[in-house]
N, C-alpha and C positions, 0 to 999 in steps of 0.2 A: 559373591552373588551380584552384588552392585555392577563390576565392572563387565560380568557376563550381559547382565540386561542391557547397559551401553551399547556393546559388542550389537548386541540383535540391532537395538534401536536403529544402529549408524547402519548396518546391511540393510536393514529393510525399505530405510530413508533412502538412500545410494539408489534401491532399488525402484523407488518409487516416482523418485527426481526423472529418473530413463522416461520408465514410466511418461512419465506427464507430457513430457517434451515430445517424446515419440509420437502421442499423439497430436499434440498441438502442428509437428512437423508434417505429419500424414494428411490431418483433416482440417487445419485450416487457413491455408494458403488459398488465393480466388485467381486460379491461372488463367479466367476469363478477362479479367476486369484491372487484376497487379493489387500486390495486396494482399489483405487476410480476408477471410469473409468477416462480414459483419455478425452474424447469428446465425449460432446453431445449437440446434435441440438435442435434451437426452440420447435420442437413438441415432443422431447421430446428422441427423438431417439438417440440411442446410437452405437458409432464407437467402436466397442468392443477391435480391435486390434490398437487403435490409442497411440503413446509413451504418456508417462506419465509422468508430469514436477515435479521438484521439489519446484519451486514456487505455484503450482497449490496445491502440496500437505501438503506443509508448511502454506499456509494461512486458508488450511481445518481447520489443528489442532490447528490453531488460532482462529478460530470465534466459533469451536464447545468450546474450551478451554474458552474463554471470556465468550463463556455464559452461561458456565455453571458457571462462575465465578460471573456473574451477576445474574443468577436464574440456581440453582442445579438440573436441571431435568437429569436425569438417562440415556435417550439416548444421552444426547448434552457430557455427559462424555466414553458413550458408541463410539460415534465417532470419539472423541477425543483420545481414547486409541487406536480407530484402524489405523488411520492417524498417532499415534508415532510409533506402532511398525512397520508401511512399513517402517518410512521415516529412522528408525535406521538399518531396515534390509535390506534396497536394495539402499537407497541413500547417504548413508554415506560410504562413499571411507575410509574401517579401513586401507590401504595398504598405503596410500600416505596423508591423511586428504581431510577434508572437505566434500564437497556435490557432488553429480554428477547433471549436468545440468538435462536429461529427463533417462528416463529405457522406456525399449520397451513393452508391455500391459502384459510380464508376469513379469516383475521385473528385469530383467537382462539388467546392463549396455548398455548405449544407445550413448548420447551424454556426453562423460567424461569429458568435458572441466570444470574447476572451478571458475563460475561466480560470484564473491563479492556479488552482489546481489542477489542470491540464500542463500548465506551461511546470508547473514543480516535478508533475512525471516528467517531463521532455525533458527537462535538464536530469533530472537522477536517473534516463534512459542510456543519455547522449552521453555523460560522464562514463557510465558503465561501457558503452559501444567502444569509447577511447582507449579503455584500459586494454580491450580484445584486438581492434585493429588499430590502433594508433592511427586513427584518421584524425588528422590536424582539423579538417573543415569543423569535424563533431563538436570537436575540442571548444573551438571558438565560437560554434553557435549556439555552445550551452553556456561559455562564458557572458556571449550579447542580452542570452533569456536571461540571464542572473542583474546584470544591469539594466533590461528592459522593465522588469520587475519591480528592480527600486526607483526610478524615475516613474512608470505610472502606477504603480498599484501601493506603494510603501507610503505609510502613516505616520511623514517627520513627528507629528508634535506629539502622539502621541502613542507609537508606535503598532508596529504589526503591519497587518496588509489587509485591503478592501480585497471581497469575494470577487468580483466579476465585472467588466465595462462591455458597449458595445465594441463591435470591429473598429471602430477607430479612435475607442478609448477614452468614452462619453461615459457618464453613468449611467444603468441601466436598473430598470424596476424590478425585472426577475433576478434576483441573485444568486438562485437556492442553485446546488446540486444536482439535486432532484427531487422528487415534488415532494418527498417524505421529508425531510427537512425546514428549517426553519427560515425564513425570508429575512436574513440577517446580516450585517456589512462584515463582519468577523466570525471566522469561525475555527472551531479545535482543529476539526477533519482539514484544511487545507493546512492553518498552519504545521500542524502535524508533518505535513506531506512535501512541504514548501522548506523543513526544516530537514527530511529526509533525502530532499534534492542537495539540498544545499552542501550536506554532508556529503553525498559522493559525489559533488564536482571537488570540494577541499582538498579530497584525495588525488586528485591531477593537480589540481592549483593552488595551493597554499594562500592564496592571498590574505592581507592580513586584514582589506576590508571587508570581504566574506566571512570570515571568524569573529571581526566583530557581528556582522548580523548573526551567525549563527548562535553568538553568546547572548541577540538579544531577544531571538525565536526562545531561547531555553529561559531566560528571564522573563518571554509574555507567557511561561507555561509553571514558572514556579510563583509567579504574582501571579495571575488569573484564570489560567484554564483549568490549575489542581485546585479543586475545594478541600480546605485546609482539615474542614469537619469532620468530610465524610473518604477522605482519598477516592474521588469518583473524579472525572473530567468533568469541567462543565460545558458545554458545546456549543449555546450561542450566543454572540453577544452584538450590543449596539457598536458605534463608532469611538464612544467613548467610555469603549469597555464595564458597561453596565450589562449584567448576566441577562440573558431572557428564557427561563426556563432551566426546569429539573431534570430533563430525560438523560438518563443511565444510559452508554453503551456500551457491555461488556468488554465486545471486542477491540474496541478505542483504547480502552483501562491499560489493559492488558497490554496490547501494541505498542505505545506510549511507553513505558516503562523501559522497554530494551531498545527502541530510537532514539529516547533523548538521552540516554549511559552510549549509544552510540555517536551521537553528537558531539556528546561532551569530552568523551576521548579522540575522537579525529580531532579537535583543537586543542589538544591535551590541557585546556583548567582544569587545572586542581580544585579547586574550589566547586566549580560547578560539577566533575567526579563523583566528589564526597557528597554533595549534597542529592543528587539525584541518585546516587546506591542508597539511600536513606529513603527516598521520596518511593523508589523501588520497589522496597519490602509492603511499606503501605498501604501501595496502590495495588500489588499484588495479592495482597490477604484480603484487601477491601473487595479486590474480583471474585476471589472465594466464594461471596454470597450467591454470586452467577450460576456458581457449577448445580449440577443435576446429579441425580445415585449414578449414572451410568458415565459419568467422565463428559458428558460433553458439556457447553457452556451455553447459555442464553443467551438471547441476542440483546433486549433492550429491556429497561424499566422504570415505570413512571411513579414515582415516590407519591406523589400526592394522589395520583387515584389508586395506588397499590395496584396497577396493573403490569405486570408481567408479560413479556410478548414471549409465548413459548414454543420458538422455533430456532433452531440450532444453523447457521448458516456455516459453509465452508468455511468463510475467510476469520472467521471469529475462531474456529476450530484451529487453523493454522496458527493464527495469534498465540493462544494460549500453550500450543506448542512451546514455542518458542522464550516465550515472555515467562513461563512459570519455570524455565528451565535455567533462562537467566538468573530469575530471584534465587531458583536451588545453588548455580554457582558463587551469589554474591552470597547469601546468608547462613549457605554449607548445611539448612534445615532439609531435610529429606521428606518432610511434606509438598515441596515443591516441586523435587524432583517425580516424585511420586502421581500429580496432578497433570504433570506434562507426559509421563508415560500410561497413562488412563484416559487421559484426552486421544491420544495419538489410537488407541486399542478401540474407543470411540468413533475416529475417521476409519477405520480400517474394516470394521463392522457395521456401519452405516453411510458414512460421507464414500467412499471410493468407488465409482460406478464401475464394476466387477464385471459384467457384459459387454459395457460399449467406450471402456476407458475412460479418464479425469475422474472429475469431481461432480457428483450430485451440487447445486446449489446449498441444499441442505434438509433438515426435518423437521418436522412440523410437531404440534403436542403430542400425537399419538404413535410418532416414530416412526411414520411414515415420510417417504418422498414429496420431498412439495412439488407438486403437479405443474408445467407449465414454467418453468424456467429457465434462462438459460443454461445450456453448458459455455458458450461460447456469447460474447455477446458487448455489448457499454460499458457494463459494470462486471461481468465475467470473464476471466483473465489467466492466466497461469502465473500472474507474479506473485498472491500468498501463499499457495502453497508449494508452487518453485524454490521461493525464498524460504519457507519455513525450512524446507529441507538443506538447501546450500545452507544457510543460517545453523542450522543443529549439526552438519556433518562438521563442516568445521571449529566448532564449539566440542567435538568427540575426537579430541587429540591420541592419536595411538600410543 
């Protein structure tokens, strides 16, 4: 029975992967302007002059790059080439390094600030693009953003990385993300992202001082970002790694769990292994508290006001895909496996917009569509749940 429900899962994931990309390949490419578009709505509609992130445009060239990595179809490299040449030609700051945060719908510098977590997509975009076309240029300009990184943003004394500088790598008062967030010089979400870069450049380049950061992203996450208490992430912190705040985010928990076991094996310590399939279990039962009667997961929550935000977003959904199906393989407990195939039955009856293709952003407490988001967009992407799916198909050995 086990192996039959697999069986569906993998078909339907396979199926869904097409899916996504199909669309992304269809509706949004900006053949006026070169590029993607920057935002587009539900039905389908397109904000033709809306800025254009470089996050947005870096996990393009990841998901079309992955799959073509996974199945070599001609347009999934087709898009993959046109997502490198904007992001070399309009987001790549040659004058000072790095990334520019967003360009304006025709490609000219937007918001110049240099967010770590733009330049962590870029490099775990470019490392991927290399695997697909073995373009030397990628190769090297996601090894410069790796060394660019630790010369300005890495924290000798006392480690980790500062959120954000100006364009030419001053420090700057806004550091946050985005405005939900905390105004804080350290944070889970980048290092997170900055450690999932790092991991797929390793994969082309072995260096062995890249493994050391990488061993020491996984050491700023078993010292201070897991709270030893509650196995919850803690999310933001000062420069001198004092916590600021309690907020829960499910989908973090979750995600975390099977990047840093991915981490830890692309530099194969053993030590660090063992210790994060342990930290695994944890943090995965600890996310448990998240889940809703219907499979899906919450988004965030605030311990001290006992507030609960009850709305169910896509990328949190794909997470728990992924991440609960992990813990089923390290722990062999079929509660796990069971929470990732109820999630999944979840996205599929709620999250999959069934009319006008992808993903709804997601829903709200009463199970409705949240009104007014994007499909496309800064923050709206195809890379979770692209990846969720490349992620589980491979993980579904025949």
């Amino acid at each position: 029975m086990k192996q039959q429900q697999l069986n569906i899962f993998k078909k339907e994931l396979t199926d869904e992967l097409k899916n996504i990309l199909t669309w992304w390949a269809a509706h949004a490419p900006d053949n006026a302007n070169g590029g993607f578009y920057g935002k587009i709505d539900d039905d389908n509609l397109v904000t033709a002059d809306a800025p254009k992130g470089s996050v947005l445009n870096a996990r393009i060239l990841w998901s079309f790059a992955a799959a073509y990595n996974h199945q070599p179809e001609h347009v999934y490299l087709e898009m993959a080439d046109r997502a490198y040449q904007y992001i070399i030609s309009h987001f790549i700051d040659s004058e000072e390094g790095g990334v520019y945060w967003s360009v304006n719908y025709k490609g000219e510098p937007l918001d110049t600030k240099k967010q770590v977590y733009a330049i962590a997509f870029t490099i775990y975009a470019l490392s991927e693009y290399y695997r697909a076309g073995k373009i030397e240029n990628a190769k090297q300009l996601a090894i410069d953003l790796f060394y660019l990184l630790i010369e300005k943003t890495y924290d000798p004394i006392k480690t980790g990385y500062f959120e954000a500088f100006t364009k030419d790598w001053h420090p700057i008062a806004d550091l946050r993300l985005s405005a939900k967030d905390a105004n804080e010089k350290k944070t889970m979400n980048t290092h997170l992202h900055v450690l999932e870069g790092y991991t797929n450049l390793y994969r082309i380049w072995p260096d062995k001082a890249l493994g050391e950061h990488i061993k020491m992203l996984l050491n700023n996450f078993f010292e201070h970002f897991i709270d030893k208490k509650t196995n919850h992430l803690r999310l933001f912190f000062d420069e001198n790694w004092n916590a600021k705040g309690d907020l829960i985010s499910y989908g973090h928990d979750i995600e975390a769990t099977w990047l840093l076991l991915e981490a830890a094996e692309a530099i194969g310590d053993e030590a660090s292994i063992k210790k994060t399939k342990e930290i695994t279990i944890a943090m995965a039962d600890a996310t448990i508290t998240g889940l809703d009667i219907d499979g899906g997961l919450w988004y965030e929550y605030e311990p001290k006001e006992n507030c609960l935000v009850k709305e169910k977003h896509w990328w949190v959904q794909a997470e728990a895909m992924v991440g609960f199906f992990n813990a089923w393989q390290i722990s062999g407990d079929e509660k796990h496996l069971n929470i990732s195939l109820k999630n999944w039955e979840f996205v599929k009856t709620k999250i999959l917009n069934k009319q006008n293709g992808e993903w709804f952003w997601g829903t709200n407490e009463n199970g409705g569509v949240m009104p007014g988001e994007d499909k496309a967009g800064i923050w709206k992407c195809p890379y979770h749940n692209s990846r969720a799916c490349l992620e589980l198909i491979g993980r579904m050995v025949d």
